[in-house]
LUMMARNU-659302 format. One record per residue (C-alpha): x, z, y. Coordinates in Angstrom, 3 decimals. Each point is the difference from the previous one (the first is absolute). Layout:
// LUMMARNU-659302
+----------+----------+----------+
:        u :        w :        v :
+----------+----------+----------+
:        X :        Z :        Y :
...
+----------+----------+----------+
***
This chain:
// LUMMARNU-659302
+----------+----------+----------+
:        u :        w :        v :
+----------+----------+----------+
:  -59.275 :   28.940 : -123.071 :
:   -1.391 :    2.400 :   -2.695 :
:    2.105 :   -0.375 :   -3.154 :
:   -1.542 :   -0.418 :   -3.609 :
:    0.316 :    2.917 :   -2.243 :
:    1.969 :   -0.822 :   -3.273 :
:   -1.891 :    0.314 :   -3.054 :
:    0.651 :    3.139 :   -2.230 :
:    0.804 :   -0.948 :   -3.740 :
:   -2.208 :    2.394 :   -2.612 :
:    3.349 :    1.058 :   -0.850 :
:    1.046 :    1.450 :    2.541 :
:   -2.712 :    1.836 :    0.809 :
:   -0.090 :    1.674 :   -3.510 :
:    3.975 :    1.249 :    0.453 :
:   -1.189 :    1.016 :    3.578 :
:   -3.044 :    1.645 :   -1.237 :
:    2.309 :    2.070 :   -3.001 :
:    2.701 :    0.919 :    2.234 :
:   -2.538 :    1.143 :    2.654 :
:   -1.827 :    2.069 :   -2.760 :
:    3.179 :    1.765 :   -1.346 :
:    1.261 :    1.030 :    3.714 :
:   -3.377 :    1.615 :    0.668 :
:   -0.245 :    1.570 :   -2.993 :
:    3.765 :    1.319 :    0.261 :
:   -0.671 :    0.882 :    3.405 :
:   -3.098 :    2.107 :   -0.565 :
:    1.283 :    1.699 :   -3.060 :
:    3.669 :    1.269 :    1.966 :
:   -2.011 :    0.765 :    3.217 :
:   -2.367 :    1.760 :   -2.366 :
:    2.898 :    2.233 :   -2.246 :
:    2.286 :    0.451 :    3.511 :
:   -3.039 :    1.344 :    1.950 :
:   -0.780 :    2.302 :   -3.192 :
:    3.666 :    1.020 :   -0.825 :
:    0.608 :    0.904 :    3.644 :
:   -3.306 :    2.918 :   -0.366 :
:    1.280 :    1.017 :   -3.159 :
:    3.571 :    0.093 :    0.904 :
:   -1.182 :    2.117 :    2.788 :
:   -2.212 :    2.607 :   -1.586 :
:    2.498 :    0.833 :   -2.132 :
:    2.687 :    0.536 :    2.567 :
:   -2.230 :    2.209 :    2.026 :
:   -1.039 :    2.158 :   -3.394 :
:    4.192 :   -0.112 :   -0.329 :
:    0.604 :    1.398 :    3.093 :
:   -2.923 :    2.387 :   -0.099 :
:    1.638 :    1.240 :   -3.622 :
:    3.010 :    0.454 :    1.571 :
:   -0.797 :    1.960 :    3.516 :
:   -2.301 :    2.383 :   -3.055 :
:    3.056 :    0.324 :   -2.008 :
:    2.574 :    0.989 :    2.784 :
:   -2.941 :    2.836 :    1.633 :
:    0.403 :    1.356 :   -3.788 :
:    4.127 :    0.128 :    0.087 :
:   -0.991 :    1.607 :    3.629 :
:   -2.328 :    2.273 :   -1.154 :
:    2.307 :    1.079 :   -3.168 :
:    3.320 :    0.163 :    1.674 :
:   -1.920 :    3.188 :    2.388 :
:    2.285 :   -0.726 :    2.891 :
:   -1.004 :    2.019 :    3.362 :
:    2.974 :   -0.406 :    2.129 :
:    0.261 :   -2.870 :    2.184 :
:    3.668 :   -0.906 :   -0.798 :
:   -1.563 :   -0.165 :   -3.939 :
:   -2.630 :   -2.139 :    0.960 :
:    2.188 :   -2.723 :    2.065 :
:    2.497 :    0.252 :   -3.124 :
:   -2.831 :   -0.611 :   -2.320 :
:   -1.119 :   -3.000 :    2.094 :
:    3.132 :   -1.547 :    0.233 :
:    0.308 :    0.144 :   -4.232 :
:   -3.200 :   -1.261 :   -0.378 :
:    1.332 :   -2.958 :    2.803 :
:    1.922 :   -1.223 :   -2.983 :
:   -3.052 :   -1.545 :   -1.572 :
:    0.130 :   -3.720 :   -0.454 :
:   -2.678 :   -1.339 :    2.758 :
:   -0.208 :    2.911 :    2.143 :
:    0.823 :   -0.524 :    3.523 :
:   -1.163 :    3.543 :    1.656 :
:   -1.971 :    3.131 :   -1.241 :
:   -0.782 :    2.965 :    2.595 :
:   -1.956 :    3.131 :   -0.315 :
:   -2.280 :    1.515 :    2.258 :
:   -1.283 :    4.088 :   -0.520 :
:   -3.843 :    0.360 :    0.230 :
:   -0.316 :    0.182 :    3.664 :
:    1.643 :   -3.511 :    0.449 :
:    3.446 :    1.298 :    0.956 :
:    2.906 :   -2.294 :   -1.623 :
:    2.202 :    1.696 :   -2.494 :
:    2.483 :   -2.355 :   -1.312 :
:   -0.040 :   -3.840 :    0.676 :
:    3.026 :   -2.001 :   -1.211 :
:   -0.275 :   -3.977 :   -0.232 :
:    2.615 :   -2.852 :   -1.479 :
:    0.121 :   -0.733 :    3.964 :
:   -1.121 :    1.624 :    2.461 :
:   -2.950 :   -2.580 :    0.977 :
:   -1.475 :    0.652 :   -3.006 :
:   -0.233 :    3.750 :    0.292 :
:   -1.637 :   -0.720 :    3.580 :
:   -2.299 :   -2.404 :   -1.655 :
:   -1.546 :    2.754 :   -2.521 :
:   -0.215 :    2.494 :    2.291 :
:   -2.091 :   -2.662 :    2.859 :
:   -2.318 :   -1.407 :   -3.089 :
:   -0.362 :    4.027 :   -0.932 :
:   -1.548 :    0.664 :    3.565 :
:   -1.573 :   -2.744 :    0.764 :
:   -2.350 :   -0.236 :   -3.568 :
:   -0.410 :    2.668 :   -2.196 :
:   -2.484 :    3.162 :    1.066 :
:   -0.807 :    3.377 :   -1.597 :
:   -2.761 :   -1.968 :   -1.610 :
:    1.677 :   -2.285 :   -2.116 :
:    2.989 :    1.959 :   -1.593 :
:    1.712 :   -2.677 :   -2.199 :
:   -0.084 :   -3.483 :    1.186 :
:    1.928 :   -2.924 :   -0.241 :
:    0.761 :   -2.897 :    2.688 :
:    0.901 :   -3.711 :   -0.654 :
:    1.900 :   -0.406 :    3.505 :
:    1.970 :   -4.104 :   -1.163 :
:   -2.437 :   -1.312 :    2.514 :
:    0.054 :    2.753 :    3.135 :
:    3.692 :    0.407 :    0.016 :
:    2.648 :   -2.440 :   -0.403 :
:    2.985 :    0.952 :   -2.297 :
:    3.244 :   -1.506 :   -0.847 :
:   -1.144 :    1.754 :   -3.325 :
:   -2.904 :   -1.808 :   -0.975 :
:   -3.915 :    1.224 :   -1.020 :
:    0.229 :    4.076 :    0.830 :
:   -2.233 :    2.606 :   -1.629 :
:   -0.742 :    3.592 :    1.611 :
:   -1.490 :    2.517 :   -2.817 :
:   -0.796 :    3.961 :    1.139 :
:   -0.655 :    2.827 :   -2.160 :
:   -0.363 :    3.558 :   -0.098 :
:    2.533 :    2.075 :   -1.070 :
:    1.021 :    4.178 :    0.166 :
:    3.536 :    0.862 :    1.522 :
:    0.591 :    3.411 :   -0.230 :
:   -1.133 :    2.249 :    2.634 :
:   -2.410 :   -2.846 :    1.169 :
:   -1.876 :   -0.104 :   -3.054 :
:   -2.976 :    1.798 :    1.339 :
:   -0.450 :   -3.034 :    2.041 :
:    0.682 :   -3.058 :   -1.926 :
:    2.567 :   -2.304 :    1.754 :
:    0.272 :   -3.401 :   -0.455 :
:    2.824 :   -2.538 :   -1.531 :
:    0.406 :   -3.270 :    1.049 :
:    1.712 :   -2.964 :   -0.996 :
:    0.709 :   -3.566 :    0.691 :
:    0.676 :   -2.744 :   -2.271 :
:    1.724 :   -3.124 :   -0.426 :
:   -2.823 :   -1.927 :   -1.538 :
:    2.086 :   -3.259 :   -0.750 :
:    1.426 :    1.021 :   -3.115 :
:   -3.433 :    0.732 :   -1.192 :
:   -1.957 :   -3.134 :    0.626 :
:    2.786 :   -2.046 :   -1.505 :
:    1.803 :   -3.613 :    1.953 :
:   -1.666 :   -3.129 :    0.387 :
:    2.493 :   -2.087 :   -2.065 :
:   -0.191 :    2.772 :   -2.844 :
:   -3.472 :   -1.019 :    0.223 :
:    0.665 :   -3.258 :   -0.114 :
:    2.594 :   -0.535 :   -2.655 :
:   -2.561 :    2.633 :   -2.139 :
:   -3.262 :   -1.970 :    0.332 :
:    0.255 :   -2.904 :    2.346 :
:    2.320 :   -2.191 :   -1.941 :
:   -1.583 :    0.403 :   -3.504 :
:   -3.378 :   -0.904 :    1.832 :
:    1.445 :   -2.953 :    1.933 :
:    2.214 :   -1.156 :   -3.427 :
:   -3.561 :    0.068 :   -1.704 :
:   -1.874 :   -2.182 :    2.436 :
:    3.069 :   -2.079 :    0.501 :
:   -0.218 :   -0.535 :   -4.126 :
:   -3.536 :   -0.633 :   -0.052 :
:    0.039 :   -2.291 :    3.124 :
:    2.958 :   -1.965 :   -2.285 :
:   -2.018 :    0.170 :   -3.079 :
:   -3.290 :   -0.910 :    1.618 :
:    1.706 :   -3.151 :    2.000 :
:    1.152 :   -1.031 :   -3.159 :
:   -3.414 :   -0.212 :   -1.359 :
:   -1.442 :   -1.459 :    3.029 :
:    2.474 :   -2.693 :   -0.182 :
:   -0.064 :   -0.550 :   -4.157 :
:   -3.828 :    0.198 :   -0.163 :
:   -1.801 :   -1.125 :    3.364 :
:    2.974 :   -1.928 :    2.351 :
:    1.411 :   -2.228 :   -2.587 :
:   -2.696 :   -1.514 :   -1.938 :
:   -1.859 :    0.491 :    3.806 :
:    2.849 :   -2.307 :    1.001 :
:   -0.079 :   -2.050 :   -2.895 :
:   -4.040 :   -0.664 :    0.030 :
:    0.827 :   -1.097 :    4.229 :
:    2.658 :   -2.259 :   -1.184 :
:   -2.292 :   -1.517 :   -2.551 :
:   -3.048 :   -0.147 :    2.430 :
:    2.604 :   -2.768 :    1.826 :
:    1.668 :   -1.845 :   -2.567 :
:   -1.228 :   -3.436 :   -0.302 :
:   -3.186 :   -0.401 :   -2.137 :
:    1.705 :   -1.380 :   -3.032 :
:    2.451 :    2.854 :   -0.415 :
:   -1.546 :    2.355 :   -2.701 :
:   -1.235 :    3.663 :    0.788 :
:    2.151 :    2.301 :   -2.093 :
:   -2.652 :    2.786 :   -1.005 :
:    2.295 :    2.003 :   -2.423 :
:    1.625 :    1.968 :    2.286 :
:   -3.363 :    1.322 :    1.884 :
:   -1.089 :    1.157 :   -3.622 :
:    1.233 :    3.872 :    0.595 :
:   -2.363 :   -0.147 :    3.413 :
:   -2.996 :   -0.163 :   -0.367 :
:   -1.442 :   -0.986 :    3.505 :
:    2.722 :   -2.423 :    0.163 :
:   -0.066 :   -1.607 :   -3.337 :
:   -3.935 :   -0.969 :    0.939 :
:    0.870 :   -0.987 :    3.629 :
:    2.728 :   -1.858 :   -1.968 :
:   -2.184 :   -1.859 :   -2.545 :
:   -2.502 :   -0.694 :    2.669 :
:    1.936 :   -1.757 :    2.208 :
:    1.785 :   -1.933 :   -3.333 :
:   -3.878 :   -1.370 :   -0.700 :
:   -0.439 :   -1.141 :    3.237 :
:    3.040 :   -1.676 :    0.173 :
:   -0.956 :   -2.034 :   -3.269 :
:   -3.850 :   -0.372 :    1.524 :
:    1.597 :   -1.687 :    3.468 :
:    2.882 :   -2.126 :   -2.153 :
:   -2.673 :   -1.096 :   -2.170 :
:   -2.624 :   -0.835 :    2.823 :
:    2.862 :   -1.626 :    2.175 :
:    0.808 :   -2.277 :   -2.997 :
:   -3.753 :   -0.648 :   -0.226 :
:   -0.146 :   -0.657 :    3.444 :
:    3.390 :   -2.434 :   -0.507 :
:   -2.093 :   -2.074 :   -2.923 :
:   -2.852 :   -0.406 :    2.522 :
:    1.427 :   -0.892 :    3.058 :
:    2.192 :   -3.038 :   -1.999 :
:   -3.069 :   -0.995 :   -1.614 :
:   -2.437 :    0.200 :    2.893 :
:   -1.039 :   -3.992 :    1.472 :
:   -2.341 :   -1.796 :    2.435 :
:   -3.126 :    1.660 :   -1.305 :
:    1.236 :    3.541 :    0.739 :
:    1.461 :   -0.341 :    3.039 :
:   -3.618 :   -1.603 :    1.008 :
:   -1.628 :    2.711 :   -1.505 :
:    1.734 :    2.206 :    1.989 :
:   -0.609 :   -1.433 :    3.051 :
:   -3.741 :   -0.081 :   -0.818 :
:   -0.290 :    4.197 :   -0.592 :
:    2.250 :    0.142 :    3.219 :
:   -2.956 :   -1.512 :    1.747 :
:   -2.479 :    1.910 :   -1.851 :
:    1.794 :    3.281 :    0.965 :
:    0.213 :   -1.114 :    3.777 :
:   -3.751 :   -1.194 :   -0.214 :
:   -0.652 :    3.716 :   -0.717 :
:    1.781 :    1.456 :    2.435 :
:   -1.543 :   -2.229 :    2.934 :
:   -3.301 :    0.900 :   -1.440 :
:    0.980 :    3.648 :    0.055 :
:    0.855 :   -0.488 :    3.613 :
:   -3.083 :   -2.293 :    0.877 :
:   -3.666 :    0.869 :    1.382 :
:   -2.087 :   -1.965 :   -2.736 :
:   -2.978 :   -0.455 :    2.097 :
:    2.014 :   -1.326 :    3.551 :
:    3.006 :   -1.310 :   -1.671 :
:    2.418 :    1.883 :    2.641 :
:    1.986 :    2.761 :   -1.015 :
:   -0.709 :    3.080 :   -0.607 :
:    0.384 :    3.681 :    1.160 :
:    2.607 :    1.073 :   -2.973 :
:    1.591 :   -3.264 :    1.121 :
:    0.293 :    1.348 :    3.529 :
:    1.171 :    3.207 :   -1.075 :
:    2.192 :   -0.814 :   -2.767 :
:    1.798 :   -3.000 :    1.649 :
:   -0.387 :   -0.247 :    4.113 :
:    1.572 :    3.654 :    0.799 :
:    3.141 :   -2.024 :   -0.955 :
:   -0.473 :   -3.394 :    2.072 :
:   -0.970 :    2.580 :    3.230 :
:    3.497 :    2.025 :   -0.652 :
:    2.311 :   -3.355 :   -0.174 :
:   -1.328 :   -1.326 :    2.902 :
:    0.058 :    3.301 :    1.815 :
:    3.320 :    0.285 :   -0.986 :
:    1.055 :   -3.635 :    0.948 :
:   -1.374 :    0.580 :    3.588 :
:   -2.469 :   -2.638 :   -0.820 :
:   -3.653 :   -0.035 :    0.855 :
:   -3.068 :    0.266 :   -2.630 :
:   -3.401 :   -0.224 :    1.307 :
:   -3.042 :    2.188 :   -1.491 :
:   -3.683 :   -1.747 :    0.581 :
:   -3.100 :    2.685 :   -1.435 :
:   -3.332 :   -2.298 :   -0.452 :
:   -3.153 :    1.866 :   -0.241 :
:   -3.302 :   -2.007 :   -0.900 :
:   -2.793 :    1.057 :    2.618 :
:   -3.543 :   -0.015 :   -1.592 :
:    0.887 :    0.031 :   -3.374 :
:   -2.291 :    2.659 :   -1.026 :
:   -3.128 :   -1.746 :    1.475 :
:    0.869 :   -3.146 :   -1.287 :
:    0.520 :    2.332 :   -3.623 :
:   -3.245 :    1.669 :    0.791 :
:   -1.732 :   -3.140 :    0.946 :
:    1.126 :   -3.138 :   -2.136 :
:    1.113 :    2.306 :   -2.964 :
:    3.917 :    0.240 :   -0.899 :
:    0.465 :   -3.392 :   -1.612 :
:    0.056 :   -1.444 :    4.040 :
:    1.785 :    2.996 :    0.909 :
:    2.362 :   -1.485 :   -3.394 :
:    0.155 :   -3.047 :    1.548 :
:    0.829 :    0.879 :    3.390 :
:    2.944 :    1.647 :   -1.750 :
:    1.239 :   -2.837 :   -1.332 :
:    0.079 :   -1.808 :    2.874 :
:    1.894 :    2.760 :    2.039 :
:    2.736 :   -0.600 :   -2.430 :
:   -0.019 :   -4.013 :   -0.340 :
:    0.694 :    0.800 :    3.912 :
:    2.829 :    2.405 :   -0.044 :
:    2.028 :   -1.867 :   -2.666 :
:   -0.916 :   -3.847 :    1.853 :
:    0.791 :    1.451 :    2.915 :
:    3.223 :    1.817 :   -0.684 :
:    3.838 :   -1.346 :   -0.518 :
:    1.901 :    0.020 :   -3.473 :
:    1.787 :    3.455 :    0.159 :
:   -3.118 :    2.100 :    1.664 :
:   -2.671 :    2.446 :   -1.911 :
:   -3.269 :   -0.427 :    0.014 :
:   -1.136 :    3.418 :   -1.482 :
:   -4.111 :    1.508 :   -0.524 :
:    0.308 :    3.528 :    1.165 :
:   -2.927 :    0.914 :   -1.060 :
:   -3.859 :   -0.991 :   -0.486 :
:   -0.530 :   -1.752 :    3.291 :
:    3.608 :    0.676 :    1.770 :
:    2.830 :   -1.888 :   -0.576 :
:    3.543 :   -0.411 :    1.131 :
:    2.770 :   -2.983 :    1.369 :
:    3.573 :    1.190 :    0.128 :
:    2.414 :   -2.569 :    1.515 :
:    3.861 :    0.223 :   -0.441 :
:    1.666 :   -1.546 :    2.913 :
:   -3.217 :   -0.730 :    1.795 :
:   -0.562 :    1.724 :    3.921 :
:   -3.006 :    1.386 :    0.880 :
:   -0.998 :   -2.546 :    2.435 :
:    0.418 :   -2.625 :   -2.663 :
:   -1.912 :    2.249 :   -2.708 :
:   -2.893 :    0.481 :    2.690 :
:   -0.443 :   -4.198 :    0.626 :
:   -0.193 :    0.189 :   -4.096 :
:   -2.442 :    2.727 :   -0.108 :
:   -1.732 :   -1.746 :    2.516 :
:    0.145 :   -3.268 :   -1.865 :
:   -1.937 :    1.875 :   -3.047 :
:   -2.433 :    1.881 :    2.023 :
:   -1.641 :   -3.241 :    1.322 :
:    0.170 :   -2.148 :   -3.180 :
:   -2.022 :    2.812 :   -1.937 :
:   -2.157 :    0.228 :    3.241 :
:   -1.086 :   -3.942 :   -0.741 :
:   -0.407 :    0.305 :   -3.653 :
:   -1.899 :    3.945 :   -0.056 :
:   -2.597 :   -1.571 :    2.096 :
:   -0.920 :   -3.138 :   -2.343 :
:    1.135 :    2.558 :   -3.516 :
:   -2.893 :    2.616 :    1.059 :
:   -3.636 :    0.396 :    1.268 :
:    0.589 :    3.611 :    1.311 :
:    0.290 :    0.322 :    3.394 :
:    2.001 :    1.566 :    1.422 :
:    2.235 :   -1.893 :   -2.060 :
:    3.474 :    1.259 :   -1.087 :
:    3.117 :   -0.299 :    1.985 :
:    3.443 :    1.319 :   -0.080 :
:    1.760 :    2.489 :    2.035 :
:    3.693 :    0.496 :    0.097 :
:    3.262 :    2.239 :    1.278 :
:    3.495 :   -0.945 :    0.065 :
:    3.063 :    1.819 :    0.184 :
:    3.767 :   -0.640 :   -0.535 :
:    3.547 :    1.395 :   -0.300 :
:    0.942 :   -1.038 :    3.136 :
:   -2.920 :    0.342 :    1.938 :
:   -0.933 :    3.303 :   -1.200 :
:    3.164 :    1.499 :   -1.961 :
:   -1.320 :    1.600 :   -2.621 :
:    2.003 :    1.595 :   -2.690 :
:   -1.762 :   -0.723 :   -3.133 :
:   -2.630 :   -3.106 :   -0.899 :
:   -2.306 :    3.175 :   -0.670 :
:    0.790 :    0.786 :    3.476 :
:   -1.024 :   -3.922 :    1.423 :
:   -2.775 :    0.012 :   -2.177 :
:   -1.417 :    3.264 :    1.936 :
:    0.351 :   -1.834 :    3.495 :
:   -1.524 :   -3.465 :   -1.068 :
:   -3.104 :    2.214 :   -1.911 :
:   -0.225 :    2.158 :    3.424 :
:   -0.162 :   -2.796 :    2.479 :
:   -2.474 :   -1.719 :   -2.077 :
:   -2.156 :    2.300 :   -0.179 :
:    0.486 :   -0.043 :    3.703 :
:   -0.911 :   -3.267 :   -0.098 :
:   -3.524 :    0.463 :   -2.168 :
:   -0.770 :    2.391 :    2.914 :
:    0.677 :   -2.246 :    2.367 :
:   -2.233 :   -2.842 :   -1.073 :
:    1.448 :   -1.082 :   -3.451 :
:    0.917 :   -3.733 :   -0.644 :
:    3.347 :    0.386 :    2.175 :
:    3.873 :    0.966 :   -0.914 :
:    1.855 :    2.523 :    1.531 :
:    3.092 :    0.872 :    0.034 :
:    1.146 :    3.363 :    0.124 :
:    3.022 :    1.031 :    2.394 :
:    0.031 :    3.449 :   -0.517 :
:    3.951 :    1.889 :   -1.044 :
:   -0.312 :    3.719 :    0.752 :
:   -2.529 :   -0.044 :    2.376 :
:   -3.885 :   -0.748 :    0.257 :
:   -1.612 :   -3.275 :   -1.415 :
:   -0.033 :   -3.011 :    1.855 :
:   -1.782 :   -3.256 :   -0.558 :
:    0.637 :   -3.633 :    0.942 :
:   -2.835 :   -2.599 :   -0.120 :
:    0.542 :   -3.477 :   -1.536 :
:   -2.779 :   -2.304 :    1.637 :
:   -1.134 :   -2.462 :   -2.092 :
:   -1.999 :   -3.128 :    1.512 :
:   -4.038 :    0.507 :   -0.785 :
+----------+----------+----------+
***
């Protein structure tokens, strides 16, 4: 079984709705300034690096060294530098001179990242290698430049370093202690300061103004303390005048019900009938005295569904006046009037307490039975169908005078699954029944398949 959904008070939704706003915002905004410290951070360490490899080609290129043994000694001063790992020289044909490294790995490293990505094209370069290879050292930058060693200085060689990059784009908790916390103390503060707010200006008198919406309707709305909100206070004073308005109308109300005697309670009674008068003359055809189609459609949909529902028969019967028009045409439309009239003094003498006789429409109109089979509702059509036979014939001088045709269907006989439904089959099989010879009943026993008829004989 589905449960019910508690109700969400308005103020909880308004903490929900701050606290949501402040953790997107915060969000955003660190995402934001950690995204753009992490470019800056590195474009500065790269222009670091590249300052550095420049620098050290200088000391190279003033300390005029030619000899190997120099050059190795050189490289292993410079090695001293704080985040160097390896630095190596190659003369201008590609040919290594010196290579020395913190370990050995990382001399290997410069020298693979040296052949496998710089070309005589592009002389001084730089590589960003944190996410190619993995290092117990962290982020790695490779920078090359062109220097002059001695007796290779008519063809530039090349210096090359690697990095330690870590010390350059600075920790994660530096980070955080630096910027994080002050943000997060701010928002925290504000979030404080702002629930504080919420909960002096909107939640308290919010929860006040609730608590005075059900008190009793005596107790006295205290408007004073909505007076520094201004929504509030006029929610507030509204809800103070009604108060008064339904005290004083309840007292009213009080006065006149102790004072009220014999002639009101008849008076009463008397617009009672009135008002029901109206609404059966709403519901009733003025000309036949039967109901009416808004009858039929606001009331019998109902009636149809219980009785469905209860397993319980109801019987449909659709009457159809057959030369109406020349009798219209002929005697004018006060006998066609009067031939109305007397279609419905049949229906309702004819009919038990608890059926509907109902005009359809100008010459149709409609029986519907509850608890009635449609055998039984065909011996009653019948019934009607020869009484207006006797009377038409002495009522009118037309000839061929009129008669009545009719077509029954029921829940059980036909299973339909709305009265809209049953009306269909009892309107098909009469019309059936006009084609057939007219002055007869059928009844219809089609389901899901093609119409059929039955015949009621009637003595001539």
């Amino acid at each position: 079984m589905a449960t019910r959904n508690r109700p969400v008070s308005a103020k909880a939704s308004i903490r929900a709705s701050l606290v949501g706003v402040l953790l997107a915002v915060s969000a955003t905004a660190l995402t934001a300034h950690e995204f753009l410290r992490r470019e800056d951070a590195h474009h500065a360490a790269h222009n670091r690096t590249r300052l550095l490899a420049e620098t050290m080609a200088l000391q190279f290129d003033a300390s005029g060294v030619s000899e190997s043994s120099d050059i190795e000694h050189v490289c292993r001063t410079m090695l001293e530098s704080p985040s160097l790992l390896a630095i190596c020289i190659w003369d201008g044909d590609g040919r290594q001179l010196a290579c020395e490294g913190r370990r050995p790995e990382h001399a290997q490293m410069l020298d693979v990242v040296r052949t496998q990505r710089t070309s005589a094209a592009n002389n001084d370069a730089h590589f960003w290698i944190s996410h190619e290879d993995l290092s117990d050292d962290g982020p790695l930058d490779a920078q090359f430049v062109s220097i002059g060693v001695g007796t290779v200085s008519e063809k530039p060689a090349r210096l090359g370093v690697l990095l330690d990059m870590s010390p350059m784009l600075g920790g994660f908790w530096q980070h955080f202690i630096l910027y994080y916390m002050p943000v997060i103390g701010a928002g925290g503060l504000a979030l404080v300061i702002g629930a504080m707010r919420l909960h002096r200006d909107v939640v308290q008198p919010l929860g006040t103004l609730i608590a005075a919406a059900s008190a009793n309707e005596q107790d006295r709305t205290d408007t004073s303390a909505y007076e520094s909100h201004a929504e509030l206070g006029v929610l507030a004073k509204a809800m103070h005048s009604l108060k008064l308005d339904a005290l004083t109308w309840k007292r009213k109300a009080e006065i006149t019900e102790r004072r009220s005697d014999t002639r009101v309670a008849v008076e009463t009674r008397r617009i009672s009938r009135d008002l029901h008068r109206i609404q059966e003359a709403a519901w009733k055809d003025q000309l036949t005295d039967v109901y009416n189609r808004r009858f039929l459609e606001e009331k019998l949909p109902d009636v149809f569904e219980a009785q469905r529902s209860a397993s319980r028969d109801l019987s449909v019967v659709m009457f159809d006046l057959d030369n109406f028009k020349l009798l219209n045409d002929s005697e004018g439309h006060a006998a066609g009037d009067e031939v109305l009239r007397f279609v419905g003094e049949l229906l309702r003498q004819n009919t038990r307490t608890g059926d509907f006789a109902i005009r359809y429409g100008g010459d149709e109109f409609l029986l519907v039975m509850p608890g009635l089979p449609a055998a039984q509702a065909m011996v009653v059509a019948d019934r009607i169908l020869a009484h207006f036979a006797q009377r038409a014939k002495m009522m009118v001088k037309v000839r061929p005078a009129p008669s009545l045709t009719a077509g029954v269907a029921s829940i059980v006989n036909n299973q339909p699954g709305t009265l809209q439904e049953a009306m269909e089959m009892a309107d098909e099989v009469l019309l059936s029944a006009k084609q057939a010879g007219k002055a007869c009943v059928h009844l219809a026993t089609r389901r899901a398949g093609p119409i059929k008829q039955l015949r009621l004989a009637r003595p001539a």
